[in-house]
C-alpha positions as CSV (number, residue, x, y, z in Angstrom):
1,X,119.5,-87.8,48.7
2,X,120.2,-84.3,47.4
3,X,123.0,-83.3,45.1
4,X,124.5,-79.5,46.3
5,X,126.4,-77.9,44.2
6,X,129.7,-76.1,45.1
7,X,128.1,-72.9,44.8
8,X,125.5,-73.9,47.0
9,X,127.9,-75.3,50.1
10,X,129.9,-71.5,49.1
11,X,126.5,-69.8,49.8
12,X,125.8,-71.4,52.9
13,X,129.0,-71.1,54.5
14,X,129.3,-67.6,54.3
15,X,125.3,-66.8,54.8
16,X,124.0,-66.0,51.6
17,X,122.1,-69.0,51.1
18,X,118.1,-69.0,51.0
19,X,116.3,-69.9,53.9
20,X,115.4,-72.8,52.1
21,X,118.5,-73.8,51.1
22,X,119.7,-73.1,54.3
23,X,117.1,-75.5,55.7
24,X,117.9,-78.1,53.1
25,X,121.9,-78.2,53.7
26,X,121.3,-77.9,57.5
27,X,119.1,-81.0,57.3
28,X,121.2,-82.9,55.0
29,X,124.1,-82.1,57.0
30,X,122.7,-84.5,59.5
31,X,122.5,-87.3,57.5
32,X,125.1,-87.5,55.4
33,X,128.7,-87.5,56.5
34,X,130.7,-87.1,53.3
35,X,128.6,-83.7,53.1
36,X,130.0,-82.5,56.6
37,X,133.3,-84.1,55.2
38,X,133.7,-82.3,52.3
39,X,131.7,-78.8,54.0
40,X,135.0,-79.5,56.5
41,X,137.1,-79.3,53.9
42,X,135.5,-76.0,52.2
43,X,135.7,-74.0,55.4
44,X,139.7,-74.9,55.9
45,X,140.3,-73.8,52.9
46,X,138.5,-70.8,53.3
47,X,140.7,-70.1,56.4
48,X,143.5,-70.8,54.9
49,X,142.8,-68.1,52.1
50,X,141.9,-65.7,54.8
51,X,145.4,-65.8,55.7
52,X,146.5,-64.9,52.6
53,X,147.9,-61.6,51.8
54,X,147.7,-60.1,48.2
55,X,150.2,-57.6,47.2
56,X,150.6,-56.4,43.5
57,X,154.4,-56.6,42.3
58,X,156.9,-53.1,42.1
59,X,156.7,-53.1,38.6
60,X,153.4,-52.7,38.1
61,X,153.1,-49.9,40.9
62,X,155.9,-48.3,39.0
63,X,153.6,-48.5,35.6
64,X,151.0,-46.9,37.2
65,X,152.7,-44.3,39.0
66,X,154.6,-43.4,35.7
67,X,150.6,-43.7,33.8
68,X,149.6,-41.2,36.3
69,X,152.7,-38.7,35.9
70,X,152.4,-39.1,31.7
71,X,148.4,-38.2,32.0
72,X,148.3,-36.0,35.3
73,X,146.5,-32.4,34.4
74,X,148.5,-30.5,36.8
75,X,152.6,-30.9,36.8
76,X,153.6,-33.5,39.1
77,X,156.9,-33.2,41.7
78,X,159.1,-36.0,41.4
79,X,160.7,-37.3,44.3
């Protein structure tokens, strides 16, 4: 029995793996289930976090914004 690690499972599911490794997981996919369980459970989570969406609070876009006006070369128009 081979041991995967969770890089490894991360690798194949989004195609970076090795051919060999790739063979290897394949292979051991068909043998043992609590792999496929727990190769289930990796790629609903991925879906899940590719549902997610990411976006960064006001304050810090107002900290930036106001970085940019304090170190802009040319004079900047305020709203």
């Amino acid at each position: 029995m081979t041991f995967f690690t969770p890089e490894d499972l991360l690798l194949y599911l989004y195609k970076e793996s090795s051919p060999e490794l790739t063979a290897a997981i394949e292979s051991a996919l068909k043998e043992d289930w609590t792999l496929r369980e727990e190769m289930q459970a990796m790629q609903s989570s991925i879906g899940q976090l590719d549902k997610v969406i990411v976006s960064p609070r006001m304050e810090v876009v107002l900290k930036v914004m106001n970085y940019a006006r304090q170190t802009a070369t040319e004079p900047v128009n305020r709203p």
